[in-house]
N, C-alpha and C positions, 0 to 999 in steps of 0.2 A: 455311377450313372444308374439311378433308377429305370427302371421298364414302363411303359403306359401307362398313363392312370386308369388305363379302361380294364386293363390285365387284372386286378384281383376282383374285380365285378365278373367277368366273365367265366374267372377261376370258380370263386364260390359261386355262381349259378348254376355252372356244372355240376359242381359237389350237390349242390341243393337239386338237382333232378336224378342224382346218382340216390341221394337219401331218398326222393320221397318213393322209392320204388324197394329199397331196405327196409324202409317203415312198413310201407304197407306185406310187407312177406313176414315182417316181424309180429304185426297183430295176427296175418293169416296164419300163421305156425301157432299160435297161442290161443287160437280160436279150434284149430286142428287137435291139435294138444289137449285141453280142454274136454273138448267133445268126446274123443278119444278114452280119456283117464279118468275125467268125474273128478279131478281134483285139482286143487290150487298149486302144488307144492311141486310137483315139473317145472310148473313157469318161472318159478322162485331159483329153482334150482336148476334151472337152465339160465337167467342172469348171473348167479353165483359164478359159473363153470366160466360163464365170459370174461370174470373180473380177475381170475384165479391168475392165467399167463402175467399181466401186468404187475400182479403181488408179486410174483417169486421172478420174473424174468424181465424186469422193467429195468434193469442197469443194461442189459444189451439191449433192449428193444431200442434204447437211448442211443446206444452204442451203433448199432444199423443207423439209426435216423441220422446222426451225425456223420459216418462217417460214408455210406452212399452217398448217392447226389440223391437230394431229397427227392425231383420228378420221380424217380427211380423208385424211392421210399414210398411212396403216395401212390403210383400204380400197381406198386406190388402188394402194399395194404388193400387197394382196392381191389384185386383181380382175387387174392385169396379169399376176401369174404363174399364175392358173386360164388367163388368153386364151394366155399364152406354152405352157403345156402342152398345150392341145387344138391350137395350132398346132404344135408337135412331132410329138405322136400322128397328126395329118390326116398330116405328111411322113413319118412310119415307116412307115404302115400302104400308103403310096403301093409301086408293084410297084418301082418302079423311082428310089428317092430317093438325092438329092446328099447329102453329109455337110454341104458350105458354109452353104446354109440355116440346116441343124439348127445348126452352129455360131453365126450369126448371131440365132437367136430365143435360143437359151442364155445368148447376150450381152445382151439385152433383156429374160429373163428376170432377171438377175443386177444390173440395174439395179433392180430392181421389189422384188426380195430386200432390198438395201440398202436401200432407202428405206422400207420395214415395218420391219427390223432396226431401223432409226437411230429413226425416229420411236417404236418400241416405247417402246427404252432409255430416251426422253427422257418417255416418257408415266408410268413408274413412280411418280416423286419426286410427283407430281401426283395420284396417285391414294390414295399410303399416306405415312404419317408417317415420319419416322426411323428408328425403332427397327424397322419394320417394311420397313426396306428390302431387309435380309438375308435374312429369310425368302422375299418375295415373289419375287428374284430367285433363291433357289434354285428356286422353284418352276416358273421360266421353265426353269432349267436345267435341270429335272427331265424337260422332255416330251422334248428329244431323244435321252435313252437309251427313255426307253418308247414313245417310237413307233417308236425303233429294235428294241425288243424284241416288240410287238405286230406290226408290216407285214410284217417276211419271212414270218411263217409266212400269214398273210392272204395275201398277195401269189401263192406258192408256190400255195397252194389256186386264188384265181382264174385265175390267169392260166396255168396247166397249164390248165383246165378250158373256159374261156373266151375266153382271149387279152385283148389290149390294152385293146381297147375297152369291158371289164367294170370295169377299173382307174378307167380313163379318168371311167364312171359314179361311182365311188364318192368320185374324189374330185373330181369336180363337184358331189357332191350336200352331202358333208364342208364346201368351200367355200360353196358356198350357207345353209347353215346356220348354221354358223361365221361367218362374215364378214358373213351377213344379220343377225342378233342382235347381232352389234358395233354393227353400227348402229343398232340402237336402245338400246343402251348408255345411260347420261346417263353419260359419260367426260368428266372436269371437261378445261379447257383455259385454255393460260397468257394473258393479258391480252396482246393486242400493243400496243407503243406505240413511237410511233416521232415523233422531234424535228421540230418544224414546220421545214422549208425544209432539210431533211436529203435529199441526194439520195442513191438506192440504187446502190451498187459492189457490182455482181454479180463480180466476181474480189476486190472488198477483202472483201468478207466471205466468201468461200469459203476464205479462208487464217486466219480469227479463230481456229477452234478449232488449228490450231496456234500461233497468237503467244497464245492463252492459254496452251496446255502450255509454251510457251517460257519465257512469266513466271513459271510454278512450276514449278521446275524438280522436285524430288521427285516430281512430277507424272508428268511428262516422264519419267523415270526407271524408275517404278513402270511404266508405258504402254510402255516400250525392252523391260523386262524382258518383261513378256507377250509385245512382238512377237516375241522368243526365244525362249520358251516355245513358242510354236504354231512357230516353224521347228523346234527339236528334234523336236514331239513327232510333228508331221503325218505324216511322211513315214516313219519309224519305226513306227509304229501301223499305216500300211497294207502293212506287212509281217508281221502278226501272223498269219494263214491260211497263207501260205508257211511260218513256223518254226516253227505248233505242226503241222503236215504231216511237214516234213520231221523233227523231235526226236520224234514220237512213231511218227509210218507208221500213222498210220491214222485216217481220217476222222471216226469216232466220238470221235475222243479230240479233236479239233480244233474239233468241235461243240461240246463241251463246255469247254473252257475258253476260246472265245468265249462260250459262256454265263455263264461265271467272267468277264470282263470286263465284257459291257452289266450282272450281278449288281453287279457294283463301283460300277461309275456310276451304276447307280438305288439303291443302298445309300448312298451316299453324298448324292446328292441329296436323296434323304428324310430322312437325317439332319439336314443342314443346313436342309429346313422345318423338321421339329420341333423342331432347338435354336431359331430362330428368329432372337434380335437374337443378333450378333457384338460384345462390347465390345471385343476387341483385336484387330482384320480383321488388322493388319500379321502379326500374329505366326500367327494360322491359316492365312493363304496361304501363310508361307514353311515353316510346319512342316509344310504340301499337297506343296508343292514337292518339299521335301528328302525325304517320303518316296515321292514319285511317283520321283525321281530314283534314290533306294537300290531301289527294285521294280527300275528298268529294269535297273541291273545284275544284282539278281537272277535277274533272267526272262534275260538272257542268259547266264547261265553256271550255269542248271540244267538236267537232262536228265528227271529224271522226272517224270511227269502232276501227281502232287499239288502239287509245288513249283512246276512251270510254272502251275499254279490258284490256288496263293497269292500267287504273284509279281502274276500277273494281275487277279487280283481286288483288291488291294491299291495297285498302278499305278494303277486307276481309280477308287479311292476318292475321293480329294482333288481332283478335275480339277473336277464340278461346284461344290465347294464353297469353290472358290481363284477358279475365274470367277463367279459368284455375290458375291463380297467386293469382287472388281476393279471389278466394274460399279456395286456399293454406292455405293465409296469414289471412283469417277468422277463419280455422281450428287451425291453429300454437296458436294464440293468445287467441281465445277463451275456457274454463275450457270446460271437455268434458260433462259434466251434465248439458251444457246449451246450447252446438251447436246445439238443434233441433230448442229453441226457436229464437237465431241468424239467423238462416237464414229464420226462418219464417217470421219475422223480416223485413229481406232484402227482402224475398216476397211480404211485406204488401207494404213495397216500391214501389217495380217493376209492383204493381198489379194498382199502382196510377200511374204512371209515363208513362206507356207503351198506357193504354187505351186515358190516354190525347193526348199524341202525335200524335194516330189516330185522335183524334176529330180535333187537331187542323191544322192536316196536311193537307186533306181532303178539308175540304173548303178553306184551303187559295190556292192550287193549284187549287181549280175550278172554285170559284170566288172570293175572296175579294183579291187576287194581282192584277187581273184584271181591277177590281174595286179602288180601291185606288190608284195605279202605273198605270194608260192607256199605251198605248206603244205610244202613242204620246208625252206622257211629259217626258219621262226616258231621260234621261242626256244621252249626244252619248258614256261618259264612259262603265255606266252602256251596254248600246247596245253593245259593244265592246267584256264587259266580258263574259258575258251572250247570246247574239244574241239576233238574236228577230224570231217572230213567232212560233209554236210548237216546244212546250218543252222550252220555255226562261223561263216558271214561277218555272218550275221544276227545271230547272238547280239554280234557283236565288235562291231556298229554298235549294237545297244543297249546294251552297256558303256559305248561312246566315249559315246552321247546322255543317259545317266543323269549319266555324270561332267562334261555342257557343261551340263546343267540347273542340277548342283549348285555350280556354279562362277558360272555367272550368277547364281542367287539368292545364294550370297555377296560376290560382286561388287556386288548391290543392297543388299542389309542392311546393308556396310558404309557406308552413306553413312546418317550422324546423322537428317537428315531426311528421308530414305524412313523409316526406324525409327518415327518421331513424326508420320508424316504420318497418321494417325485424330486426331489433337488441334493439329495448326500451321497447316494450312492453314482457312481461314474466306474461304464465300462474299463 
Protein backbone atom coordinates (compact mmCIF):
# COMPACT_ATOMS: atom_id res chain seq x y z
CA UNK A 1 0.00 0.00 0.00
CA UNK A 2 1.38 3.09 -1.27
CA UNK A 3 1.31 6.49 0.85
CA UNK A 4 -0.55 9.76 -0.68
CA UNK A 5 0.06 11.02 -3.76
CA UNK A 6 0.60 14.37 -2.17
CA UNK A 7 3.51 12.94 0.11
CA UNK A 8 6.41 13.05 -2.29
CA UNK A 9 5.37 16.75 -3.50
CA UNK A 10 5.60 17.77 -0.10
CA UNK A 11 8.62 15.64 0.65
CA UNK A 12 10.61 17.29 -2.15
CA UNK A 13 9.48 20.96 -1.47
CA UNK A 14 10.74 20.63 1.75
CA UNK A 15 14.11 19.31 0.48
CA UNK A 16 13.76 22.19 -2.16
CA UNK A 17 13.50 25.04 0.78
CA UNK A 18 16.11 23.10 2.79
CA UNK A 19 18.46 23.59 -0.54
CA UNK A 20 17.79 26.95 -1.49
CA UNK A 21 19.17 28.14 1.78
CA UNK A 22 22.47 25.53 1.23
CA UNK A 23 22.92 27.18 -2.11
CA UNK A 24 22.66 30.32 -1.13
CA UNK A 25 25.67 29.80 1.95
CA UNK A 26 27.38 27.83 -0.59
CA UNK A 27 27.93 30.91 -3.03
CA UNK A 28 28.29 33.11 0.33
CA UNK A 29 31.29 30.91 1.38
CA UNK A 30 32.83 31.18 -2.13
CA UNK A 31 32.34 34.77 -2.35
CA UNK A 32 33.96 34.87 1.36
CA UNK A 33 36.54 32.58 0.31
CA UNK A 34 37.41 34.44 -2.57
CA UNK A 35 37.70 37.82 -1.23
CA UNK A 36 39.52 36.52 1.35
CA UNK A 37 42.40 34.46 -0.75
CA UNK A 38 42.54 36.38 -4.32
CA UNK A 39 42.47 32.89 -5.66
CA UNK A 40 40.46 30.41 -7.55
CA UNK A 41 41.86 27.15 -6.30
CA UNK A 42 40.12 26.97 -2.49
CA UNK A 43 36.96 26.73 -4.21
CA UNK A 44 38.19 23.97 -6.39
CA UNK A 45 39.52 22.46 -3.57
CA UNK A 46 37.03 22.82 -1.40
CA UNK A 47 34.38 20.81 -4.01
CA UNK A 48 37.40 18.15 -4.24
CA UNK A 49 37.35 17.68 -0.33
CA UNK A 50 33.33 17.24 -0.65
CA UNK A 51 33.63 14.43 -3.35
CA UNK A 52 36.68 12.65 -1.34
CA UNK A 53 34.13 10.77 1.58
CA UNK A 54 31.88 9.21 -1.29
CA UNK A 55 35.37 7.85 -3.27
CA UNK A 56 36.80 5.88 -0.49
CA UNK A 57 33.63 5.39 1.94
CA UNK A 58 30.58 4.99 -0.53
CA UNK A 59 30.09 1.07 0.21
CA UNK A 60 29.05 2.13 3.85
CA UNK A 61 27.65 5.33 3.24
CA UNK A 62 25.38 2.61 1.13
CA UNK A 63 25.60 0.33 3.89
CA UNK A 64 23.89 3.18 6.43
CA UNK A 65 21.39 4.10 3.74
CA UNK A 66 20.17 0.68 3.58
CA UNK A 67 20.32 -0.53 6.57
CA UNK A 68 18.76 2.46 8.87
CA UNK A 69 15.41 3.37 8.25
CA UNK A 70 15.96 5.83 5.60
CA UNK A 71 13.85 8.95 7.51
CA UNK A 72 16.51 8.43 9.91
CA UNK A 73 19.29 8.46 6.90
CA UNK A 74 17.85 11.65 5.28
CA UNK A 75 17.74 13.61 8.75
CA UNK A 76 20.86 12.64 9.85
CA UNK A 77 22.47 13.64 6.30
CA UNK A 78 20.61 16.68 6.69
CA UNK A 79 21.30 17.91 10.24
CA UNK A 80 25.07 17.19 9.71
CA UNK A 81 25.52 19.37 6.90
CA UNK A 82 23.40 22.43 8.66
CA UNK A 83 26.35 21.54 11.75
CA UNK A 84 29.22 21.29 8.94
CA UNK A 85 28.09 24.80 7.56
CA UNK A 86 27.84 26.81 10.77
CA UNK A 87 31.23 25.25 11.55
CA UNK A 88 32.73 26.57 8.25
CA UNK A 89 31.02 30.00 8.60
CA UNK A 90 32.34 30.15 12.67
CA UNK A 91 36.07 29.49 10.60
CA UNK A 92 35.60 32.18 7.73
CA UNK A 93 34.36 34.63 9.80
CA UNK A 94 37.45 33.98 12.33
CA UNK A 95 40.33 37.10 11.64
CA UNK A 96 42.83 35.00 10.99
CA UNK A 97 41.56 31.29 9.50
CA UNK A 98 43.64 28.01 8.13
CA UNK A 99 42.34 26.74 4.82
CA UNK A 100 43.13 22.80 6.31
CA UNK A 101 40.26 22.99 8.67
CA UNK A 102 37.80 24.35 6.11
CA UNK A 103 39.17 21.64 4.02
CA UNK A 104 38.67 18.98 6.54
CA UNK A 105 34.78 19.91 7.70
CA UNK A 106 34.13 19.98 3.64
CA UNK A 107 35.20 16.50 3.82
CA UNK A 108 32.56 15.73 6.65
CA UNK A 109 30.20 17.78 5.12
CA UNK A 110 30.49 15.51 1.84
CA UNK A 111 30.10 12.49 3.86
CA UNK A 112 26.59 13.86 5.31
CA UNK A 113 25.74 14.97 1.47
CA UNK A 114 26.17 11.21 0.38
CA UNK A 115 24.26 9.70 2.91
CA UNK A 116 20.69 12.14 2.29
CA UNK A 117 21.62 11.62 -1.54
CA UNK A 118 21.71 7.73 -1.24
CA UNK A 119 19.09 7.26 1.29
CA UNK A 120 16.83 9.89 -0.88
CA UNK A 121 17.20 7.79 -4.13
CA UNK A 122 16.33 4.64 -2.28
CA UNK A 123 13.25 6.42 -0.48
CA UNK A 124 11.37 7.19 -3.83
CA UNK A 125 10.37 3.44 -5.09
CA UNK A 126 8.67 3.49 -1.63
CA UNK A 127 6.78 6.38 -1.51
CA UNK A 128 5.21 6.37 -5.35
CA UNK A 129 4.16 3.48 -7.76
CA UNK A 130 5.82 2.84 -10.98
CA UNK A 131 4.58 4.72 -13.33
CA UNK A 132 5.13 7.61 -11.17
CA UNK A 133 8.57 7.15 -10.79
CA UNK A 134 9.56 9.51 -13.76
CA UNK A 135 7.71 12.25 -12.84
CA UNK A 136 8.57 12.24 -9.09
CA UNK A 137 12.25 12.07 -10.02
CA UNK A 138 12.11 14.78 -12.48
CA UNK A 139 10.87 16.74 -9.88
CA UNK A 140 13.93 16.03 -7.52
CA UNK A 141 15.81 17.16 -10.63
CA UNK A 142 13.94 20.14 -10.86
CA UNK A 143 15.03 21.94 -7.60
CA UNK A 144 18.63 22.24 -8.53
CA UNK A 145 18.32 24.48 -11.37
CA UNK A 146 15.62 26.61 -9.32
CA UNK A 147 17.48 27.06 -6.36
CA UNK A 148 20.30 27.69 -8.70
CA UNK A 149 18.17 30.31 -10.42
CA UNK A 150 16.41 31.90 -7.08
CA UNK A 151 20.01 32.09 -4.42
CA UNK A 152 22.33 34.14 -6.60
CA UNK A 153 20.22 36.97 -6.74
CA UNK A 154 19.02 36.44 -2.94
CA UNK A 155 22.43 35.83 -2.05
CA UNK A 156 23.82 39.06 -3.98
CA UNK A 157 21.08 41.19 -2.11
CA UNK A 158 22.14 39.72 1.41
CA UNK A 159 25.24 39.31 1.69
CA UNK A 160 26.40 42.85 0.01
CA UNK A 161 24.13 44.14 2.66
CA UNK A 162 24.72 42.14 5.63
CA UNK A 163 27.49 39.73 5.17
CA UNK A 164 27.92 35.96 6.06
CA UNK A 165 26.17 35.71 8.98
CA UNK A 166 22.55 36.79 7.46
CA UNK A 167 23.08 33.82 4.90
CA UNK A 168 24.10 31.73 7.64
CA UNK A 169 20.40 32.72 9.37
CA UNK A 170 18.54 31.85 6.45
CA UNK A 171 19.67 28.76 5.92
CA UNK A 172 19.50 27.68 9.49
CA UNK A 173 16.01 28.66 9.56
CA UNK A 174 15.31 26.89 5.55
CA UNK A 175 16.91 23.75 7.46
CA UNK A 176 14.93 23.95 10.51
CA UNK A 177 11.84 23.94 8.68
CA UNK A 178 12.49 21.79 6.02
CA UNK A 179 14.20 18.99 7.74
CA UNK A 180 11.75 19.55 10.92
CA UNK A 181 8.48 18.72 8.97
CA UNK A 182 10.32 15.69 7.26
CA UNK A 183 10.13 14.48 10.46
CA UNK A 184 6.93 14.51 11.02
CA UNK A 185 6.46 13.19 7.62
CA UNK A 186 4.61 9.48 7.99
CA UNK A 187 7.50 8.46 5.10
CA UNK A 188 6.50 4.67 4.52
CA UNK A 189 9.83 2.44 5.30
CA UNK A 190 11.17 -1.05 3.78
CA UNK A 191 10.69 -3.96 6.32
CA UNK A 192 14.20 -5.12 7.58
CA UNK A 193 14.80 -8.68 7.71
CA UNK A 194 17.51 -10.26 8.19
CA UNK A 195 18.30 -14.50 8.50
CA UNK A 196 18.38 -16.05 12.01
CA UNK A 197 22.33 -16.81 12.70
CA UNK A 198 23.32 -14.65 9.64
CA UNK A 199 26.38 -12.76 10.94
CA UNK A 200 26.87 -9.00 9.55
CA UNK A 201 30.05 -8.36 6.87
CA UNK A 202 30.42 -4.78 7.19
CA UNK A 203 33.23 -4.99 4.00
CA UNK A 204 30.88 -8.04 2.42
CA UNK A 205 28.14 -5.85 2.09
CA UNK A 206 29.66 -2.67 1.10
CA UNK A 207 30.73 -4.20 -2.26
CA UNK A 208 26.77 -5.86 -2.95
CA UNK A 209 25.75 -3.02 -4.73
CA UNK A 210 28.53 -3.48 -7.30
CA UNK A 211 28.49 -7.55 -7.54
CA UNK A 212 24.88 -6.69 -8.24
CA UNK A 213 25.64 -4.24 -11.27
CA UNK A 214 28.30 -6.93 -12.08
CA UNK A 215 25.45 -9.51 -12.49
CA UNK A 216 23.51 -7.38 -14.88
CA UNK A 217 25.54 -6.35 -16.81
CA UNK A 218 23.37 -3.82 -19.19
CA UNK A 219 23.21 -2.49 -15.80
CA UNK A 220 26.65 -1.85 -15.34
CA UNK A 221 26.76 -0.47 -18.71
CA UNK A 222 23.96 1.91 -18.71
CA UNK A 223 25.84 3.10 -14.85
CA UNK A 224 29.73 3.25 -17.17
CA UNK A 225 27.74 5.39 -19.54
CA UNK A 226 26.59 8.14 -16.89
CA UNK A 227 29.88 7.94 -15.29
CA UNK A 228 31.15 9.44 -18.75
CA UNK A 229 28.66 11.48 -19.12
CA UNK A 230 29.37 13.57 -15.88
CA UNK A 231 33.30 13.44 -16.90
CA UNK A 232 32.51 14.97 -20.35
CA UNK A 233 30.05 17.25 -19.16
CA UNK A 234 31.58 18.59 -15.65
CA UNK A 235 34.45 20.21 -16.44
CA UNK A 236 33.37 21.77 -19.78
CA UNK A 237 30.28 23.38 -18.17
CA UNK A 238 32.46 25.20 -15.69
CA UNK A 239 33.94 26.88 -18.39
CA UNK A 240 30.78 28.47 -19.68
CA UNK A 241 31.36 32.25 -17.94
CA UNK A 242 35.01 32.32 -19.41
CA UNK A 243 33.68 31.67 -23.35
CA UNK A 244 30.47 33.50 -23.43
CA UNK A 245 33.17 36.56 -21.88
CA UNK A 246 35.47 35.97 -24.08
CA UNK A 247 32.96 35.26 -27.73
CA UNK A 248 30.77 38.07 -26.82
CA UNK A 249 33.13 41.05 -24.62
CA UNK A 250 30.70 41.96 -22.67
CA UNK A 251 29.24 41.10 -19.34
CA UNK A 252 25.57 41.73 -20.10
CA UNK A 253 25.57 39.37 -22.91
CA UNK A 254 27.22 36.62 -20.61
CA UNK A 255 24.36 37.32 -18.03
CA UNK A 256 22.14 36.37 -20.13
CA UNK A 257 22.96 33.45 -21.83
CA UNK A 258 23.75 31.96 -18.43
CA UNK A 259 20.18 32.74 -17.93
CA UNK A 260 19.55 30.83 -21.41
CA UNK A 261 21.19 27.85 -19.74
CA UNK A 262 19.61 27.53 -15.80
CA UNK A 263 16.18 28.55 -18.61
CA UNK A 264 17.02 25.20 -20.33
CA UNK A 265 17.29 23.07 -17.22
CA UNK A 266 14.30 24.39 -15.51
CA UNK A 267 12.49 24.01 -18.95
CA UNK A 268 13.38 20.92 -19.33
CA UNK A 269 12.80 19.60 -15.84
CA UNK A 270 9.27 20.86 -15.96
CA UNK A 271 8.71 19.23 -18.97
CA UNK A 272 9.56 15.95 -17.85
CA UNK A 273 7.08 16.45 -14.47
CA UNK A 274 4.29 17.15 -16.61
CA UNK A 275 4.99 14.38 -19.31
CA UNK A 276 5.16 12.35 -16.27
CA UNK A 277 5.45 8.38 -16.91
CA UNK A 278 8.40 7.53 -19.53
CA UNK A 279 7.26 4.39 -21.46
CA UNK A 280 10.58 4.06 -23.45
CA UNK A 281 13.43 5.81 -20.73
CA UNK A 282 16.19 3.97 -23.14
CA UNK A 283 15.28 5.81 -25.92
CA UNK A 284 14.57 9.50 -24.29
CA UNK A 285 17.95 9.46 -22.60
CA UNK A 286 19.85 8.65 -25.57
CA UNK A 287 17.82 10.98 -27.84
CA UNK A 288 18.90 13.59 -24.30
CA UNK A 289 22.30 12.63 -24.95
CA UNK A 290 22.75 12.99 -28.64
CA UNK A 291 21.21 16.20 -28.55
CA UNK A 292 23.05 17.57 -25.46
CA UNK A 293 26.12 16.26 -27.50
CA UNK A 294 25.13 18.23 -31.07
CA UNK A 295 24.48 21.59 -28.64
CA UNK A 296 28.03 21.20 -27.38
CA UNK A 297 29.35 21.34 -30.84
CA UNK A 298 27.17 23.85 -31.57
CA UNK A 299 27.91 26.35 -28.62
CA UNK A 300 31.60 25.71 -29.73
CA UNK A 301 31.78 26.86 -32.95
CA UNK A 302 29.12 29.73 -32.90
CA UNK A 303 30.12 33.33 -32.48
CA UNK A 304 26.97 35.32 -32.14
CA UNK A 305 24.71 36.02 -28.98
CA UNK A 306 21.50 34.47 -30.31
CA UNK A 307 23.13 31.24 -31.45
CA UNK A 308 25.35 30.93 -28.39
CA UNK A 309 21.47 31.26 -26.45
CA UNK A 310 20.17 28.46 -28.59
CA UNK A 311 23.17 26.39 -28.37
CA UNK A 312 22.77 27.03 -24.66
CA UNK A 313 19.48 26.67 -23.81
CA UNK A 314 19.21 23.55 -25.78
CA UNK A 315 22.50 21.71 -24.08
CA UNK A 316 20.59 21.93 -20.97
CA UNK A 317 17.35 20.88 -21.97
CA UNK A 318 17.76 17.06 -21.82
CA UNK A 319 20.43 16.82 -18.67
CA UNK A 320 17.36 16.85 -16.09
CA UNK A 321 15.31 14.61 -17.97
CA UNK A 322 18.11 11.76 -19.08
CA UNK A 323 18.98 11.89 -14.98
CA UNK A 324 15.58 11.66 -14.01
CA UNK A 325 15.13 8.32 -16.29
CA UNK A 326 18.68 7.02 -15.15
CA UNK A 327 17.58 7.09 -11.42
CA UNK A 328 13.98 5.65 -12.67
CA UNK A 329 15.39 2.69 -14.46
CA UNK A 330 18.08 2.12 -11.42
CA UNK A 331 15.15 2.15 -8.99
CA UNK A 332 12.82 -0.25 -11.30
CA UNK A 333 15.63 -2.84 -11.67
CA UNK A 334 17.42 -2.70 -8.63
CA UNK A 335 15.80 -5.20 -5.22
CA UNK A 336 14.78 -2.47 -2.66
CA UNK A 337 17.36 -3.73 0.25
CA UNK A 338 20.12 -2.81 -2.04
CA UNK A 339 19.18 0.59 -3.55
CA UNK A 340 21.24 2.51 -0.87
CA UNK A 341 24.37 0.63 -1.75
CA UNK A 342 23.57 1.10 -5.85
CA UNK A 343 23.55 4.33 -5.85
CA UNK A 344 26.25 4.76 -3.49
CA UNK A 345 27.93 2.93 -5.96
CA UNK A 346 27.04 5.42 -8.75
CA UNK A 347 28.58 8.05 -6.31
CA UNK A 348 31.82 6.39 -5.94
CA UNK A 349 31.72 6.68 -9.68
CA UNK A 350 30.72 10.30 -10.09
CA UNK A 351 33.00 11.18 -7.25
CA UNK A 352 35.97 9.81 -9.67
CA UNK A 353 34.70 11.14 -12.83
CA UNK A 354 33.55 14.68 -11.94
CA UNK A 355 36.94 15.76 -9.98
CA UNK A 356 39.03 14.50 -13.11
CA UNK A 357 37.26 16.35 -15.53
CA UNK A 358 38.15 19.55 -13.50
CA UNK A 359 41.79 18.53 -13.39
CA UNK A 360 41.94 17.92 -16.85
CA UNK A 361 39.76 20.63 -18.24
CA UNK A 362 41.50 23.39 -16.50
CA UNK A 363 44.86 23.23 -17.86
CA UNK A 364 44.06 22.10 -21.18
CA UNK A 365 42.08 25.37 -21.63
CA UNK A 366 44.80 27.48 -20.16
CA UNK A 367 47.68 26.00 -21.52
CA UNK A 368 48.58 22.78 -23.01
CA UNK A 369 45.97 23.51 -26.34
CA UNK A 370 47.95 26.49 -26.55
CA UNK A 371 50.97 24.78 -26.32
CA UNK A 372 50.63 21.68 -28.42
CA UNK A 373 48.05 23.39 -31.21
CA UNK A 374 49.79 27.08 -31.62
CA UNK A 375 47.32 29.09 -33.65
CA UNK A 376 49.88 29.26 -36.41
CA UNK A 377 49.89 25.58 -37.46
CA UNK A 378 45.94 24.83 -37.03
CA UNK A 379 44.75 23.63 -40.42
CA UNK A 380 42.36 26.70 -41.93
CA UNK A 381 39.68 23.84 -41.34
CA UNK A 382 40.11 23.77 -37.93
CA UNK A 383 40.23 27.92 -37.92
CA UNK A 384 36.99 27.84 -39.76
CA UNK A 385 35.21 25.68 -37.20
CA UNK A 386 36.44 26.89 -34.08
CA UNK A 387 37.86 30.67 -35.00
CA UNK A 388 40.56 31.82 -33.66
CA UNK A 389 41.54 34.13 -30.83
CA UNK A 390 39.53 34.34 -27.35
CA UNK A 391 37.67 31.53 -26.65
CA UNK A 392 38.88 29.28 -29.86
CA UNK A 393 40.49 26.85 -27.13
CA UNK A 394 37.28 26.70 -25.40
CA UNK A 395 35.04 26.30 -28.11
CA UNK A 396 37.66 23.27 -29.60
CA UNK A 397 37.05 21.57 -26.10
CA UNK A 398 33.39 21.73 -26.53
CA UNK A 399 33.56 20.32 -30.00
CA UNK A 400 36.07 17.49 -28.79
CA UNK A 401 33.34 16.91 -25.54
CA UNK A 402 30.04 16.92 -27.84
CA UNK A 403 31.74 14.36 -30.28
CA UNK A 404 33.11 11.96 -26.78
CA UNK A 405 29.36 12.32 -25.64
CA UNK A 406 28.09 11.25 -28.76
CA UNK A 407 30.48 8.46 -29.33
CA UNK A 408 29.82 7.00 -25.68
CA UNK A 409 26.12 6.92 -26.21
CA UNK A 410 26.63 5.15 -29.32
CA UNK A 411 29.08 2.87 -28.06
CA UNK A 412 26.04 2.06 -25.22
CA UNK A 413 23.13 1.70 -27.61
CA UNK A 414 24.93 -0.52 -29.55
CA UNK A 415 24.80 -3.33 -26.99
CA UNK A 416 21.06 -5.25 -27.65
CA UNK A 417 20.59 -5.23 -24.07
CA UNK A 418 21.25 -1.71 -22.92
CA UNK A 419 18.58 -1.05 -25.90
CA UNK A 420 15.84 -3.48 -24.04
CA UNK A 421 16.91 -2.83 -20.65
CA UNK A 422 13.02 -0.95 -19.54
CA UNK A 423 11.63 -4.52 -20.34
CA UNK A 424 14.69 -7.69 -19.57
CA UNK A 425 15.75 -6.87 -16.53
CA UNK A 426 13.12 -7.94 -13.51
CA UNK A 427 13.65 -7.46 -9.69
Amino acid sequence: MYPSKSLPYVFFGLQGLSMLGSRMTSIAIGLKLFHETGQSSPLLLLSLFNELPLLFLGGLIGIAADRWKRKTAIIAGDTGQAVCTLLLVVCLVNEHFILLPIYGIAAVQGLYMALQSSATSAMIPLMVRDEELDRVNAMRELLFPLAGVIAPSLTGVLYESYGLSIILTVDLLTFLVGTGAIALLPLPEMKQEKKQGEESRIWGDAVQGFRFLWAHKPLLYLLLYFGWWNFVLNGPLELAIPYFLQRTGSGGSTTILLGAMNAGALAGAAAAVWWGHFRHKIRFIFAGSILTSLMFVLLGTSRQTVMLGAAAFLLMLPLAMTGALFFSILQRKTPLALQGRVFAAYGQLCAVTAPMSFLVTGPLADQWLETLLPEAKLSPLLKWIIGTGDGAWIGFIFVVSGLLLLLGAMWTLSSRKVRRLDTDIDQ
